[in-house]
TORKOL-4160 file (C-alpha; in steps of 0.2 Angstrom, whole numbers, padded with zeros to 4 digits, m for minus):
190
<pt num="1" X="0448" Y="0530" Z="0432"/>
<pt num="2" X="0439" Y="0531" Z="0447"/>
<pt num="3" X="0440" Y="0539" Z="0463"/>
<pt num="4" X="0436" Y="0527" Z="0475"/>
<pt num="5" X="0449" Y="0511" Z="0477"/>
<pt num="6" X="0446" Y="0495" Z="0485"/>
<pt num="7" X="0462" Y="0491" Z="0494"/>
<pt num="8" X="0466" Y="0472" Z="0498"/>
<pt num="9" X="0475" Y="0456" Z="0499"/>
<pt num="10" X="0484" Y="0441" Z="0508"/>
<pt num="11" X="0484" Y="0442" Z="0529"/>
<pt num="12" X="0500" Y="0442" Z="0536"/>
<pt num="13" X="0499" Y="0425" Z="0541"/>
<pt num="14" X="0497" Y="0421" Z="0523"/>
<pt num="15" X="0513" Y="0429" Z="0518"/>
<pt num="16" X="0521" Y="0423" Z="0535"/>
<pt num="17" X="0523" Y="0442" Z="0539"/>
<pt num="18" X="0526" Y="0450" Z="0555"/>
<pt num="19" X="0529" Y="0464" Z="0564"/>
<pt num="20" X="0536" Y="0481" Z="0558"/>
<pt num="21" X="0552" Y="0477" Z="0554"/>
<pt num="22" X="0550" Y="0461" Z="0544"/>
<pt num="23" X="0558" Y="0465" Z="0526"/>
<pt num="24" X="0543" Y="0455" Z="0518"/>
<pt num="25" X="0530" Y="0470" Z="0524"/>
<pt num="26" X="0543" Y="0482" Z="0518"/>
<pt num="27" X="0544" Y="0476" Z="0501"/>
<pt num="28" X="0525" Y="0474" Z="0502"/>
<pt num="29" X="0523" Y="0493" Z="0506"/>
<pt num="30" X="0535" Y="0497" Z="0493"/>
<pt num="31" X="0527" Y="0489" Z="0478"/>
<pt num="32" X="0512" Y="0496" Z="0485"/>
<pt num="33" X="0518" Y="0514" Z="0485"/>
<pt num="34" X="0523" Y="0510" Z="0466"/>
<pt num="35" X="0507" Y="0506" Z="0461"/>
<pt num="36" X="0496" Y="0519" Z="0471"/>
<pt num="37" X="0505" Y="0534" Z="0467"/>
<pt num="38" X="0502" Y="0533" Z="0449"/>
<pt num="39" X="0482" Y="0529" Z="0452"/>
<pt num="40" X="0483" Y="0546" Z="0464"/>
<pt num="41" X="0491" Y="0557" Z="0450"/>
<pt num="42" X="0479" Y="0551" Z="0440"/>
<pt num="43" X="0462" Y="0556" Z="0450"/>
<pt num="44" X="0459" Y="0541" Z="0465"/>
<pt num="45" X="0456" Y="0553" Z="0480"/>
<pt num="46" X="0450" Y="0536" Z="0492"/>
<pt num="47" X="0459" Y="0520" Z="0496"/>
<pt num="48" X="0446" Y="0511" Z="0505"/>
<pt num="49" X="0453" Y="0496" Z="0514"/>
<pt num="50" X="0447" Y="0485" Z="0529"/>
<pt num="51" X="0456" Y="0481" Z="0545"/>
<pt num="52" X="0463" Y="0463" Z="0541"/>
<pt num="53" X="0480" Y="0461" Z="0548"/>
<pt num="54" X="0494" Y="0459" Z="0534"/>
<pt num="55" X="0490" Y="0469" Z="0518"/>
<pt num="56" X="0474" Y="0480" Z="0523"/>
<pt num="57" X="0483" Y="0486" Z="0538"/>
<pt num="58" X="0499" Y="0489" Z="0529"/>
<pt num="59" X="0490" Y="0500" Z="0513"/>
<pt num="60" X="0480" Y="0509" Z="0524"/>
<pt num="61" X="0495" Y="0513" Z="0535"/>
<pt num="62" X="0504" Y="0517" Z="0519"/>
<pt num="63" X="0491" Y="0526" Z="0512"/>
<pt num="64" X="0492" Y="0539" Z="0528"/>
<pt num="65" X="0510" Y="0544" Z="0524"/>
<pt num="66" X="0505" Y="0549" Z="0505"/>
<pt num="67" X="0492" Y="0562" Z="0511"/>
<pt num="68" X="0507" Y="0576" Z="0512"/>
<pt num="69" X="0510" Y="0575" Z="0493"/>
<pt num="70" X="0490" Y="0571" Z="0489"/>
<pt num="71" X="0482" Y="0581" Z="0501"/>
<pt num="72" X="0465" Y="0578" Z="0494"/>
<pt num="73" X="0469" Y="0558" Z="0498"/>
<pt num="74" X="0456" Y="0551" Z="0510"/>
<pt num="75" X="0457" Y="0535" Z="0520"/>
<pt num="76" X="0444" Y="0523" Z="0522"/>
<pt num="77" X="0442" Y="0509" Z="0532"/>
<pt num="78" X="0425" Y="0498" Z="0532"/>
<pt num="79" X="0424" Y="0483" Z="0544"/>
<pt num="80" X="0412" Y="0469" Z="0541"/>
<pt num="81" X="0403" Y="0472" Z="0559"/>
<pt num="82" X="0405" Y="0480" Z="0574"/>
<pt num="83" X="0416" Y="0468" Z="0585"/>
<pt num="84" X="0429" Y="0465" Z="0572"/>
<pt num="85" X="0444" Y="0460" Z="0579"/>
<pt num="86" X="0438" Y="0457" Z="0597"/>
<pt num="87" X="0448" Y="0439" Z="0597"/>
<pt num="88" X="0464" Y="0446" Z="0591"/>
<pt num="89" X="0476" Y="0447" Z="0605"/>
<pt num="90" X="0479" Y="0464" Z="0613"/>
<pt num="91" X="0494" Y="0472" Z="0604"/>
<pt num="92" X="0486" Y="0467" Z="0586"/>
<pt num="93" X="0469" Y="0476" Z="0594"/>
<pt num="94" X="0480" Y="0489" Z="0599"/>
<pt num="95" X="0485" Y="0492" Z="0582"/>
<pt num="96" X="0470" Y="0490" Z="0574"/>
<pt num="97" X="0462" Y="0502" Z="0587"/>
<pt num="98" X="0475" Y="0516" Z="0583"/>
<pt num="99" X="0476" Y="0514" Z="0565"/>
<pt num="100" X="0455" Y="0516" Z="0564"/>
<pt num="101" X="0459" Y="0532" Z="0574"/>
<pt num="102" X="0470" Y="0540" Z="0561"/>
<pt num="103" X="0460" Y="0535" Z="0544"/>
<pt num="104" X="0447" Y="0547" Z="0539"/>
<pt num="105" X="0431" Y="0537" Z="0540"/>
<pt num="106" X="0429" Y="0519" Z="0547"/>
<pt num="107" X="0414" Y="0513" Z="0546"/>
<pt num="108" X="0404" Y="0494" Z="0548"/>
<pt num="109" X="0394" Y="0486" Z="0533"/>
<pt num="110" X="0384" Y="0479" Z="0546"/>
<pt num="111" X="0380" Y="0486" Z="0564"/>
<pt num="112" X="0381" Y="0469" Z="0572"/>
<pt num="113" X="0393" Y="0460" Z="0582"/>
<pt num="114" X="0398" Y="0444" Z="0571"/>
<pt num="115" X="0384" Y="0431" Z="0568"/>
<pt num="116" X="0389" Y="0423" Z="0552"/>
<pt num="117" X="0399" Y="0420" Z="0536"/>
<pt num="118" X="0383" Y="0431" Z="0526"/>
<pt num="119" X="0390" Y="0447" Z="0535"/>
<pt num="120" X="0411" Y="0445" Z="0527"/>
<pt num="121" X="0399" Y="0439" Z="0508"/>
<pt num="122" X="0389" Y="0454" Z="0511"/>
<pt num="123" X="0406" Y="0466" Z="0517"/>
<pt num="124" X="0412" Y="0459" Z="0500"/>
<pt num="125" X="0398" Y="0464" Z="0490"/>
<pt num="126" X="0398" Y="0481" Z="0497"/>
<pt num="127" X="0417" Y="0485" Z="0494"/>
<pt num="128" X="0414" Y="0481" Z="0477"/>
<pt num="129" X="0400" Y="0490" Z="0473"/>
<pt num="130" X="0403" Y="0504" Z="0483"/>
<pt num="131" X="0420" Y="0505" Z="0476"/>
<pt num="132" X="0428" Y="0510" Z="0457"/>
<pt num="133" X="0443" Y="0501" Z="0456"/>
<pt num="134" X="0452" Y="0486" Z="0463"/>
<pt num="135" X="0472" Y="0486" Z="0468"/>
<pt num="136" X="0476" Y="0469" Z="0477"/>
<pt num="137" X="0491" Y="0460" Z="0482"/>
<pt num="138" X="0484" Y="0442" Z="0476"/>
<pt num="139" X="0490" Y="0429" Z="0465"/>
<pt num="140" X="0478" Y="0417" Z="0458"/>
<pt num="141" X="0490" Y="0403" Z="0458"/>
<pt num="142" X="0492" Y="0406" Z="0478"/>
<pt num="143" X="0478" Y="0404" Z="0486"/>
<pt num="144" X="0471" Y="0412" Z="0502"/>
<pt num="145" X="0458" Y="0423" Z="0508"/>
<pt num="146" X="0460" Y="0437" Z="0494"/>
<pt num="147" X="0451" Y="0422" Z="0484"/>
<pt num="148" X="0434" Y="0430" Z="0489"/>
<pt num="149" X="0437" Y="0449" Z="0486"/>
<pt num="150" X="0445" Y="0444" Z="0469"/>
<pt num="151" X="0431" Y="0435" Z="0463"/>
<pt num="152" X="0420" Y="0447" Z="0468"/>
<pt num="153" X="0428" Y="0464" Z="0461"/>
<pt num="154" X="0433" Y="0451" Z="0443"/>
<pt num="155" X="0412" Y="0450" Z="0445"/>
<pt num="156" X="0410" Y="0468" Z="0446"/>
<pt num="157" X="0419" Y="0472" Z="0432"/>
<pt num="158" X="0407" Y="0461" Z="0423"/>
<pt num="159" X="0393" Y="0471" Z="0427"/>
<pt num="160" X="0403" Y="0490" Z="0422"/>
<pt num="161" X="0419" Y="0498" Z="0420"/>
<pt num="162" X="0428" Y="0488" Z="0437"/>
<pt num="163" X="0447" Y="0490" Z="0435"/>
<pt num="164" X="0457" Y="0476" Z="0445"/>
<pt num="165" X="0475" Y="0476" Z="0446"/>
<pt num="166" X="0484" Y="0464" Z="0456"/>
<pt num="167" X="0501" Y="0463" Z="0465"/>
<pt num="168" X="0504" Y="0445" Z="0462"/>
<pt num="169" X="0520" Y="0437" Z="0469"/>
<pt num="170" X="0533" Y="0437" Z="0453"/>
<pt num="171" X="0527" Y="0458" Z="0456"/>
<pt num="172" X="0533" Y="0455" Z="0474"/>
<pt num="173" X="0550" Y="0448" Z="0470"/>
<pt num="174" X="0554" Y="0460" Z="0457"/>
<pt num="175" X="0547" Y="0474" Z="0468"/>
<pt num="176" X="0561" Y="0466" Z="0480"/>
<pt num="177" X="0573" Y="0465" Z="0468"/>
<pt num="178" X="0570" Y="0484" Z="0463"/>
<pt num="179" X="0570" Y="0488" Z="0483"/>
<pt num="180" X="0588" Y="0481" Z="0485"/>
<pt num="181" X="0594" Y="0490" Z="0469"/>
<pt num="182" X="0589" Y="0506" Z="0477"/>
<pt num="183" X="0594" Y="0504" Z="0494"/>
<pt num="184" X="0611" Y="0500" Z="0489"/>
<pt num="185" X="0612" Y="0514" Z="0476"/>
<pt num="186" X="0607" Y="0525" Z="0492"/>
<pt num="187" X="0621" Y="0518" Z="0502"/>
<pt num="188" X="0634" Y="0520" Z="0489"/>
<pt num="189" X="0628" Y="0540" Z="0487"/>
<pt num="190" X="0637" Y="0539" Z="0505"/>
C-alpha cells in the first residue's frame, strides 16, 4: 500500500451533521478510526484531506488524535485556493482556522483567491495524483459532492495501482450499530 491517503467525503450538510456533539459525526469518526488504523499499521504515514466542513474536517481532526500511537502519522490539508472558506460564517472559519493550525502542512493547489469551478476540477486532479490511495465516506447510490473526487480517484486507479475504499452508508449503520454495542458493553463494565 501506499503512504500518502486522500481523505474525503460528504459535507455535513449532506449528512445533516452538525456540531460536536451530533451522534451522526460521532459514528462518522468512529468508522473512520476503524478503517484508518489498519491502513497505518500497514505503512500510510499521510492522510491528506481538505478543509470542507463535514467529513474532511472530521478525518483530519481524527487523524490528529492518532499521531500518539503513530507518531510518524502526518497531516495534510490542501485547499483548492487561497480564500477558501472566506463566506463561511465566523465560528465555521474559526474552525477551519484552528484546525489548519494544528495539521502538519496546509497548503493551496492554486495560489488564487477563487475565480472558477477549473480551480475545485484542478484541486481534484491534484489530490489524485498526488496521492496513493483513496478512503471516502461515499455511497454511489447517495449522491453529493464526493461525486467528483470519486470519480476522479476510480480514474486514477485506471491509470496505476489507485486503491479506493469507501465508507458507504450500510458501513455507516453498521459502524453505528457496532458503536452502541460497545458503548453499552463499556457501561455494563461499570
Amino acid at each position: 500500500m501506499g503512504t500518502r491517503l486522500w481523505l474525503t467525503g460528504y459535507r455535513s450538510w449532506e449528512l445533516n451533521a452538525y456540531g460536536q456533539e451530533d451522534p451522526k459525526i460521532t459514528v462518522i469518526k468512529y468508522a473512520l478510526k476503524n478503517r484508518l488504523v489498519p491502513l497505518l499499521e500497514d505503512g500510510v504515514d499521510w492522510v491528506i484531506t481538505g478543509g470542507e466542513q463535514g467529513v474532511e474536517q472530521w478525518g483530519a481532526a481524527l487523524a490528529m488524535t492518532l499521531k500518539p500511537d503513530f507518531p510518524m502519522l502526518q497531516v495534510a490539508m490542501m485547499l483548492p485556493f487561497t480564500d477558501f472558506g472566506h463566506q463561511w460564517n465566523e465560528a465555521n472559519q474559526a474552525t477551519l482556522t484552528a484546525l489548519t493550525a494544528q495539521v502538519d502542512f496546509t497548503g493551496h493547489t492554486s495560489s488564487h483567491p477563487y475565480e472558477s469551478p477549473q480551480q475545485l476540477a484542478g484541486y481534484t486532479r491534484f489530490m489524485a495524483t498526488h496521492t496513493d490511495q483513496a478512503l471516502m465516506v461515499y455511497d454511489p447510490d447517495f449522491d453529493g459532492k464526493p461525486k467528483f473526487a470519486y470519480q476522479a480517484a476510480v480514474a486514477e486507479g485506471k491509470r496505476r495501482d489507485y486503491p479506493v475504499s469507501l465508507i458507504s452508508m450500510p458501513d455507516l449503520k453498521e459502524a453505528a450499530r457496532a458503536y452502541g454495542e460497545a458503548q453499552a458493553a463499556l457501561h455494563d463494565d461499570f
